[in-house]
N, C-alpha and C positions, 0 to 999 in steps of 0.2 A: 522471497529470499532463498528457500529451500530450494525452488527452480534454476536458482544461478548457482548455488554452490553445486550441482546436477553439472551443469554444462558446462560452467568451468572445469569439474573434475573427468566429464570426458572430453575436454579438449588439451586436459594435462597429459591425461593417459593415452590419445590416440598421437600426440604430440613428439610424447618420449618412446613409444612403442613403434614411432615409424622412422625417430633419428635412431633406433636401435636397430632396425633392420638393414637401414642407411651404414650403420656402421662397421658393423660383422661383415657386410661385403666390400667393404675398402680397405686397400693394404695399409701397414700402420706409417710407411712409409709418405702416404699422402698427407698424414692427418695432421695437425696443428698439434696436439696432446699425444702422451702415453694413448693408445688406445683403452687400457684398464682403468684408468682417471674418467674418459668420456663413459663408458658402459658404467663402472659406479655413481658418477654425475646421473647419467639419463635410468639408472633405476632406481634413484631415490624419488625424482622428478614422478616414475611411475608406480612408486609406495606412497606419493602425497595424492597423485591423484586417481589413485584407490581406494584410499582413506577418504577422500572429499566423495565421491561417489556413492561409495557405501554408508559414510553417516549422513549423507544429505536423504537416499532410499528407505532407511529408518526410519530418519526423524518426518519423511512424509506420509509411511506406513504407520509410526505409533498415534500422527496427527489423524491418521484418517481413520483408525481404531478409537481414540478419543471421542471423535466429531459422533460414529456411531453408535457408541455407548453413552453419549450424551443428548439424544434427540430428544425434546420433548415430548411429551407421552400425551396423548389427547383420552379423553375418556370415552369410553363407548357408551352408546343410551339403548337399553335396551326395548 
């Protein structure tokens, strides 16, 4: 689960990060919208999938910090 919200959030963010560069280079003239409606539109798009990125990164680094400090301990026989 933690691997899809990974790839979804960079497919959000490589998504709005390339219609943003798409954008800035097109006159406003071309564009269907306000050009400042699209640029707010496509960086909210690239604050959710920032967010999705970075708690998915977390929550596989505190799961793999868990997993470590929770290994069974075997006993040594001297």
């Amino acid at each position: 689960m933690l691997w899809l919200l990974y790839w979804i959030g960079i497919f959000i963010l490589t998504l709005a990060l390339c219609f943003l560069i798409k954008i800035s280079n097109t006159e406003e003239d071309e564009l269907p919208f306000p050009k400042e409606a699209i640029i707010r539109a496509l960086t909210f798009l690239t604050i959710i999938g920032s967010i999705f990125l970075l708690v998915s990164q977390a929550s596989m680094r505190c799961k793999k910090i868990y997993e470590e400090q929770n290994k069974p301990v075997f006993f040594k026989q001297n």
